[in-house]
N, CA, C and O atoms as a GROMACS GRO file, in nm:
protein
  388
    1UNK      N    1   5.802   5.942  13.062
    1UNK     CA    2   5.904   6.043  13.052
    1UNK      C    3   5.867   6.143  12.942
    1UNK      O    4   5.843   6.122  12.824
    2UNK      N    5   5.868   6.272  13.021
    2UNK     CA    6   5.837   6.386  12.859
    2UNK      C    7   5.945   6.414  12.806
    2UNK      O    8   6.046   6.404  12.876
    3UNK      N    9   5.954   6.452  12.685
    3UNK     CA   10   6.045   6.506  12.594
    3UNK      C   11   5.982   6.629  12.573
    3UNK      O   12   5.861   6.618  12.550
    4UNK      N   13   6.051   6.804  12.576
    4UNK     CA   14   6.040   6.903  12.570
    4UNK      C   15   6.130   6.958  12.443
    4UNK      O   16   6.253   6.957  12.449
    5UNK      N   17   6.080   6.992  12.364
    5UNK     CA   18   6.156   7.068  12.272
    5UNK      C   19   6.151   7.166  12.282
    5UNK      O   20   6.042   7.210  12.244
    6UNK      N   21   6.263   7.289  12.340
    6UNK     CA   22   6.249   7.424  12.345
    6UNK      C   23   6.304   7.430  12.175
    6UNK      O   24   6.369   7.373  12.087
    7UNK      N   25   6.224   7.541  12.210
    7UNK     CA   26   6.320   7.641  12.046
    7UNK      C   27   6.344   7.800  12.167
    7UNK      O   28   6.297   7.867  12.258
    8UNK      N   29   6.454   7.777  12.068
    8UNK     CA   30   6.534   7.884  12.144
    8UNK      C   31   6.506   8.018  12.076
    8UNK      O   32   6.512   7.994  11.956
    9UNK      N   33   6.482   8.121  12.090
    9UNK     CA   34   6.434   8.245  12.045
    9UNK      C   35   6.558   8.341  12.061
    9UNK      O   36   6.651   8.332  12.141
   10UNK      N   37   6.527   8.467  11.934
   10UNK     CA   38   6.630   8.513  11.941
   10UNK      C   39   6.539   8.664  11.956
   10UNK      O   40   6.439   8.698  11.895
   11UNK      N   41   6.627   8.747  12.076
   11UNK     CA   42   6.583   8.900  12.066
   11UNK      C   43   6.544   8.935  11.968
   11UNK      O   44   6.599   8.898  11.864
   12UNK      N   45   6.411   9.036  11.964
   12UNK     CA   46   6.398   9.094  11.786
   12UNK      C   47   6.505   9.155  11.756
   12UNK      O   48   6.552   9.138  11.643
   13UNK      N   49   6.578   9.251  11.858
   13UNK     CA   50   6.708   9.320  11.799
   13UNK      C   51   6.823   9.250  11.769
   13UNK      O   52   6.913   9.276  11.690
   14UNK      N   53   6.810   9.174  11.829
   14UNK     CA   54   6.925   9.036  11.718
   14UNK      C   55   6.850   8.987  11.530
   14UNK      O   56   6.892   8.961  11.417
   15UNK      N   57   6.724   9.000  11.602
   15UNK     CA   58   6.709   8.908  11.386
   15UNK      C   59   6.667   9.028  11.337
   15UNK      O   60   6.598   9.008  11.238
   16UNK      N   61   6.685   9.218  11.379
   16UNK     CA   62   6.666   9.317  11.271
   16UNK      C   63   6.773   9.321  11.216
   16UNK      O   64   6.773   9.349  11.096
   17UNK      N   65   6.929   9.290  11.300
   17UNK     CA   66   7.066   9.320  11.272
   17UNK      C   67   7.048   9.232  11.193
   17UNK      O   68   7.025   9.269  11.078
   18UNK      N   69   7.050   9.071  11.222
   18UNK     CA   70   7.058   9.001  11.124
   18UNK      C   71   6.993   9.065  10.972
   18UNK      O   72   7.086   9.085  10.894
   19UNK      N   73   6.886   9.093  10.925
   19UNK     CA   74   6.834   9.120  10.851
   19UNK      C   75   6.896   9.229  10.806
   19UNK      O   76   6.927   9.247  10.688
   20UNK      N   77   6.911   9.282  10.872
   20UNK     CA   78   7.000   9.412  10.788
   20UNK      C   79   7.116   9.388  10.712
   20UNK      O   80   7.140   9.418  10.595
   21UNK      N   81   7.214   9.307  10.830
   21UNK     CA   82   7.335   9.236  10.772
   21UNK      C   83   7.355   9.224  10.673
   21UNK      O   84   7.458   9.263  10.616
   22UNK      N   85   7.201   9.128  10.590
   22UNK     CA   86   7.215   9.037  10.537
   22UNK      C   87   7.187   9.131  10.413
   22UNK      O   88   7.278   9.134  10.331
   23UNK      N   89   7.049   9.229  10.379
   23UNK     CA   90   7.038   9.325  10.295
   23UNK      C   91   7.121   9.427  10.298
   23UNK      O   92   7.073   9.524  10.238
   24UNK      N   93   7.263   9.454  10.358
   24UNK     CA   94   7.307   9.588  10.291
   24UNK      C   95   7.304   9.614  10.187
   24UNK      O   96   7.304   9.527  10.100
   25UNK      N   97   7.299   9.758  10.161
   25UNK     CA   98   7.344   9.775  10.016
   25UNK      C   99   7.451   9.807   9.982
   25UNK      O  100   7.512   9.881  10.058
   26UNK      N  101   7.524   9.758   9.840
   26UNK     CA  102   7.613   9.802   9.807
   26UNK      C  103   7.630   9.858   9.685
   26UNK      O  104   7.596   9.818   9.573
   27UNK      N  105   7.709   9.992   9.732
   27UNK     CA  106   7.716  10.129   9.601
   27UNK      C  107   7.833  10.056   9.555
   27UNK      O  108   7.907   9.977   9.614
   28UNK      N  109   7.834  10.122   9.390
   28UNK     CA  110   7.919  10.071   9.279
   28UNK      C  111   8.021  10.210   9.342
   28UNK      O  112   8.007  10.306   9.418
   29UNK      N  113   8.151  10.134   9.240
   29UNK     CA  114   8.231  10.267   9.281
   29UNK      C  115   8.222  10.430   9.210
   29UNK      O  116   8.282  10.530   9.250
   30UNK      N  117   8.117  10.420   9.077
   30UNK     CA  118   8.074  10.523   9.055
   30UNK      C  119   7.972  10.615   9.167
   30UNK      O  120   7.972  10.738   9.154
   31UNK      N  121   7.894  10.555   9.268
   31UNK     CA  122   7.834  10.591   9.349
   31UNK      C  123   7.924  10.654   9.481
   31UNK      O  124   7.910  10.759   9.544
   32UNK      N  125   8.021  10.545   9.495
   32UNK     CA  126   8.132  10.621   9.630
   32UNK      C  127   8.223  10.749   9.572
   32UNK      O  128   8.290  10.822   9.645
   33UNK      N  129   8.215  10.758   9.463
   33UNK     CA  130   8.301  10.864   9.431
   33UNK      C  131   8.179  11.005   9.394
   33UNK      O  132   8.208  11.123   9.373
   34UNK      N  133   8.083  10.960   9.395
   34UNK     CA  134   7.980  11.051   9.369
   34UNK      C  135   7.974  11.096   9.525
   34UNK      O  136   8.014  11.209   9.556
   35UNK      N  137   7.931  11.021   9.606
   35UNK     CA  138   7.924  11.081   9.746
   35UNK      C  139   8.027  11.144   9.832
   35UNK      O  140   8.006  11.204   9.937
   36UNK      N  141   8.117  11.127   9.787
   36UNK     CA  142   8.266  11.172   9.851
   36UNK      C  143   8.297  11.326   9.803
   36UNK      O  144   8.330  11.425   9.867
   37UNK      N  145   8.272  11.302   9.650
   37UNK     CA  146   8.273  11.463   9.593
   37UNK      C  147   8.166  11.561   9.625
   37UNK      O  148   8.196  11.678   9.648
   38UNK      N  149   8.009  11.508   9.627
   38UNK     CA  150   7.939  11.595   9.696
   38UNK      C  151   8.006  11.663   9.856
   38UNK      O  152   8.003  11.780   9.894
   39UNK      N  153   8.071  11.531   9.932
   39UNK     CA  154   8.135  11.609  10.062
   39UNK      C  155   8.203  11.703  10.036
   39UNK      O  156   8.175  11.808  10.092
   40UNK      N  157   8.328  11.700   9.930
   40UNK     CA  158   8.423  11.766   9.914
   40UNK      C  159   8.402  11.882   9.918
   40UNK      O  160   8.453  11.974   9.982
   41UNK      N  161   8.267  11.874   9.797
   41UNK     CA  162   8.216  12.051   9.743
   41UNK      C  163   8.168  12.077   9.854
   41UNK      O  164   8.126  12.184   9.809
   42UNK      N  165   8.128  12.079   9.976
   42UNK     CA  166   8.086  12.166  10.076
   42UNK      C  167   7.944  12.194  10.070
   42UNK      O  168   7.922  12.267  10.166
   43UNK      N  169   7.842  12.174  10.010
   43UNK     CA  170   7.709  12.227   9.968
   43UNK      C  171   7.639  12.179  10.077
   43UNK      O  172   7.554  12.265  10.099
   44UNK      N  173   7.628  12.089  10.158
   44UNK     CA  174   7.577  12.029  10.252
   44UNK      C  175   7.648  11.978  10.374
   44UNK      O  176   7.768  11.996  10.355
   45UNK      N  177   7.630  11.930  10.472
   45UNK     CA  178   7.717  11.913  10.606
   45UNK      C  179   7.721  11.729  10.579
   45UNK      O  180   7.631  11.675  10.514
   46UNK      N  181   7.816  11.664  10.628
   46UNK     CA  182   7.852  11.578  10.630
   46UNK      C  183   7.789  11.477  10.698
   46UNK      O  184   7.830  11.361  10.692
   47UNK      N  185   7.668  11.518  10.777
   47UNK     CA  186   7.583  11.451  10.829
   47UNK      C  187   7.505  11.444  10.753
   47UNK      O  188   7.499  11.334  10.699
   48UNK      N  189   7.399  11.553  10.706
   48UNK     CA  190   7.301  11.539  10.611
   48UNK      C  191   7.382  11.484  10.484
   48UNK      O  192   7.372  11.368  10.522
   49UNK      N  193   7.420  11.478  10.422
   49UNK     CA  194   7.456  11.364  10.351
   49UNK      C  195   7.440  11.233  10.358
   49UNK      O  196   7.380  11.162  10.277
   50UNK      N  197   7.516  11.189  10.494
   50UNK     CA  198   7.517  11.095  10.512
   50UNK      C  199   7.398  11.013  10.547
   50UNK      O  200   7.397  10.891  10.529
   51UNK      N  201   7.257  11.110  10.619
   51UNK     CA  202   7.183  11.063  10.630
   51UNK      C  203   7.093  11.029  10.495
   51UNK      O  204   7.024  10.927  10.483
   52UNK      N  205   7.104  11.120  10.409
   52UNK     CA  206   7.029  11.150  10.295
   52UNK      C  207   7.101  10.966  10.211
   52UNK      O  208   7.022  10.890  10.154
   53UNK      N  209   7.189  10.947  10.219
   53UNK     CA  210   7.276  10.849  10.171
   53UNK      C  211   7.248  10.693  10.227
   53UNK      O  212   7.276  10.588  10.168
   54UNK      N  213   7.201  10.707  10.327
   54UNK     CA  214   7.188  10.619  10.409
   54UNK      C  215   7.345  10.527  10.474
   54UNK      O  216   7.353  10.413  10.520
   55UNK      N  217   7.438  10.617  10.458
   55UNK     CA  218   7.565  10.544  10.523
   55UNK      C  219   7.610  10.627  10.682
   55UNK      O  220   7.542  10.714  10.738
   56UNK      N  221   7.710  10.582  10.720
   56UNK     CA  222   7.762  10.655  10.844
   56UNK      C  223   7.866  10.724  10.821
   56UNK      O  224   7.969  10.705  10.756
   57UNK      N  225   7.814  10.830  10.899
   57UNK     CA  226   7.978  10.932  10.911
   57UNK      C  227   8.134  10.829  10.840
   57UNK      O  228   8.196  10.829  10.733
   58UNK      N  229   8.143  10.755  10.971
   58UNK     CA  230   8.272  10.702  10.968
   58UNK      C  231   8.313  10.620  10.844
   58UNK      O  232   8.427  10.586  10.814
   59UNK      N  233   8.173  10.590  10.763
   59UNK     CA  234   8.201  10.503  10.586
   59UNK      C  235   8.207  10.587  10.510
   59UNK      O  236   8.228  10.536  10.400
   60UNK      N  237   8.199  10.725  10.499
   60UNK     CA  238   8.198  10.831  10.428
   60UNK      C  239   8.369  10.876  10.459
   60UNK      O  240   8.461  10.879  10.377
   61UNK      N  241   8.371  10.903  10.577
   61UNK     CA  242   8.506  10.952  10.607
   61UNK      C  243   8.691  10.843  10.586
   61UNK      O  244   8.812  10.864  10.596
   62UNK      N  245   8.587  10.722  10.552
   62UNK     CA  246   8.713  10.652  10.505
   62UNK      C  247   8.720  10.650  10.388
   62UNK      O  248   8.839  10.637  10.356
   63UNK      N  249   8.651  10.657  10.294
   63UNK     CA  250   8.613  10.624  10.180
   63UNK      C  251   8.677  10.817  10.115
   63UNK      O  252   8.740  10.841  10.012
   64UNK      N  253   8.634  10.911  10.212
   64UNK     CA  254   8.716  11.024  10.193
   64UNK      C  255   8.876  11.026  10.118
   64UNK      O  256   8.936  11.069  10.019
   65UNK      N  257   8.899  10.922  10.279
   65UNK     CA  258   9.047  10.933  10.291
   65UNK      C  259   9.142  10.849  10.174
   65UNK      O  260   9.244  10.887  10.118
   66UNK      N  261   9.069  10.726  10.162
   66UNK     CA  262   9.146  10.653  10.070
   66UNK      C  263   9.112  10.703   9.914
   66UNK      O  264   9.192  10.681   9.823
   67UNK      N  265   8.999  10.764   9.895
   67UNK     CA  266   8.968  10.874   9.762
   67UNK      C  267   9.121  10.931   9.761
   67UNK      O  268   9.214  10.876   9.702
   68UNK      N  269   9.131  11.064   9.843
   68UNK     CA  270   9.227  11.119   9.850
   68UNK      C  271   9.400  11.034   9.824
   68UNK      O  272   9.475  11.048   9.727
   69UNK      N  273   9.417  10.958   9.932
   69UNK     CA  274   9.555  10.898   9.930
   69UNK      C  275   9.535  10.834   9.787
   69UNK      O  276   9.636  10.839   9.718
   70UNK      N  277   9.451  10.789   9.742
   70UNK     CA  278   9.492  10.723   9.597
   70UNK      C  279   9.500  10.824   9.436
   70UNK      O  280   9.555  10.808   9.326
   71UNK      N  281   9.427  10.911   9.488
   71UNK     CA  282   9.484  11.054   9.389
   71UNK      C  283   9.565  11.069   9.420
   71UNK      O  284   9.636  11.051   9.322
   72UNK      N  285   9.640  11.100   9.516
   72UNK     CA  286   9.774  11.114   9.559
   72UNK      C  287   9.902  11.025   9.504
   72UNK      O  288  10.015  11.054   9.464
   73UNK      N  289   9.843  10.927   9.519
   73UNK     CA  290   9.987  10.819   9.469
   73UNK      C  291   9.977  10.810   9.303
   73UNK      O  292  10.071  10.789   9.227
   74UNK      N  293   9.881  10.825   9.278
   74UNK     CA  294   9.815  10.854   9.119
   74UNK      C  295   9.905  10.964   9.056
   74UNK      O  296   9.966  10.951   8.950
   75UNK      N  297   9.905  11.091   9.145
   75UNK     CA  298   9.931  11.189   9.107
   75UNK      C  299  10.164  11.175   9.084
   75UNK      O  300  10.255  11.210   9.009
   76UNK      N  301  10.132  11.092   9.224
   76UNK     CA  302  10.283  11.100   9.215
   76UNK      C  303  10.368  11.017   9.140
   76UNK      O  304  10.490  11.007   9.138
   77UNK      N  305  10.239  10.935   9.051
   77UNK     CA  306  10.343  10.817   8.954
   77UNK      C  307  10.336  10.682   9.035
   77UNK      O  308  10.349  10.575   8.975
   78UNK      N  309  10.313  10.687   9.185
   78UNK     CA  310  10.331  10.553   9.217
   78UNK      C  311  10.272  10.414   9.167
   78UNK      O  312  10.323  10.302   9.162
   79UNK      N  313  10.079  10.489   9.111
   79UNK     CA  314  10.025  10.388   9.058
   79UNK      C  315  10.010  10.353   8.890
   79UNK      O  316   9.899  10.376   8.841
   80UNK      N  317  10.072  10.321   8.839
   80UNK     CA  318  10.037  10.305   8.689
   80UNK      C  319   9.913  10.282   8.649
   80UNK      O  320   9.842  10.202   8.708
   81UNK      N  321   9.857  10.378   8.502
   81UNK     CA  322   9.723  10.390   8.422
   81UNK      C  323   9.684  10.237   8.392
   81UNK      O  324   9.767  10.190   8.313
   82UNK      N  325   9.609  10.164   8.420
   82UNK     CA  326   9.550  10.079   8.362
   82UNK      C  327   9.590  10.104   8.169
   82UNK      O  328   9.658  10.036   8.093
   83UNK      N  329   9.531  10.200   8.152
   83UNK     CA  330   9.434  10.251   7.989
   83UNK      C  331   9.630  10.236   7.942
   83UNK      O  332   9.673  10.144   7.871
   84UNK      N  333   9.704  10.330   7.992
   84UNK     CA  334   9.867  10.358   7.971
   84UNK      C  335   9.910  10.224   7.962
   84UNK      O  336   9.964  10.205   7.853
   85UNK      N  337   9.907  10.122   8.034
   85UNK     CA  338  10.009   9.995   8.038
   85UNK      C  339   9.936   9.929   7.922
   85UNK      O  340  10.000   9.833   7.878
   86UNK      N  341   9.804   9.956   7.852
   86UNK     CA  342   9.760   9.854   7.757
   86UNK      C  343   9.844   9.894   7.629
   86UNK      O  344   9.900   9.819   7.549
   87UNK      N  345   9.837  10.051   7.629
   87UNK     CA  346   9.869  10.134   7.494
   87UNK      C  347   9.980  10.056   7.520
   87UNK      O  348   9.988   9.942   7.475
   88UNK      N  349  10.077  10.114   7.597
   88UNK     CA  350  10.246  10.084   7.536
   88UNK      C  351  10.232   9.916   7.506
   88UNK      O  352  10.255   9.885   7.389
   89UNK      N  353  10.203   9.825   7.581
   89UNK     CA  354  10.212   9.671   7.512
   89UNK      C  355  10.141   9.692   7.352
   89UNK      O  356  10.202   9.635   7.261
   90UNK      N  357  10.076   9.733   7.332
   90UNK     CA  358  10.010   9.763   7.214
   90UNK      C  359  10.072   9.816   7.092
   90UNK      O  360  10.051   9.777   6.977
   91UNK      N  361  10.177   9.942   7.146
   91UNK     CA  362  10.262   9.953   7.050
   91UNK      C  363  10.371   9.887   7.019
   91UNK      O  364  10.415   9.861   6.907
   92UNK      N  365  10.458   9.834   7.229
   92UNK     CA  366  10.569   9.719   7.211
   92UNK      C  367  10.519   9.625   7.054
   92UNK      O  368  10.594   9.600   6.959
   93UNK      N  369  10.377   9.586   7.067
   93UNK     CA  370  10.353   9.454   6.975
   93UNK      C  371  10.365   9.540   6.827
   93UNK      O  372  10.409   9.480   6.729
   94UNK      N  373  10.330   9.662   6.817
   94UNK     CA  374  10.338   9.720   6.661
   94UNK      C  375  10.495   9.707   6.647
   94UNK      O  376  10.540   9.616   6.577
   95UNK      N  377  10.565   9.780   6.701
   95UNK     CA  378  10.685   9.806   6.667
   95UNK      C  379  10.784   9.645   6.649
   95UNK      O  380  10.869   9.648   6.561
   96UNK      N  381  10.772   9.522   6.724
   96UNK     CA  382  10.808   9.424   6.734
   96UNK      C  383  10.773   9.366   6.574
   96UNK      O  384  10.854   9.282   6.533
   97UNK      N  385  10.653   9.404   6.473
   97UNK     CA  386  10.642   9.325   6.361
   97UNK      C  387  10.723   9.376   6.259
   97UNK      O  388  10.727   9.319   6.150
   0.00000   0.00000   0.00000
């Protein structure tokens, strides 16, 4: 009786994705806010950017949007300063001694 061991193979275009998957890169948020404002200013088209960037339209254009909506709620008070909530506990604790 033979025993056959297949190995099962995977499309190359299955183990480039994999590989890619696995190396994305990931920009700091000083980098997403760098690329978002280059869009803003207009100097280049939103493609060449993106290619120059190596991301896609559609990661640029969310990353747009939630830029925006969070200046927005920023702007309107909804989100409190990090740097602001330390000061005032800071002074609560001066004024408390």
């Amino acid at each position: 009786m033979k025993q056959s061991s297949r190995l099962v193979k995977k499309p190359a275009e299955t183990v480039l994705k994999d590989i890619r998957r696995a190396t994305r890169r990931q920009l700091s948020a000083e980098e997403k806010i760098r690329i978002v404002l280059e869009g803003l200013r207009g100097e280049d088209s939103i493609a060449g950017l993106c290619r120059r960037e190596s991301i896609v339209s559609s990661m640029y254009y969310g990353r747009s949007m939630e830029f925006l909506e969070t200046g927005k709620r920023r702007l309107a008070g909804d989100t409190p300063v990090p740097q602001l909530r330390m000061r005032s506990r800071t002074c609560a604790a001066r004024r408390a001694r």
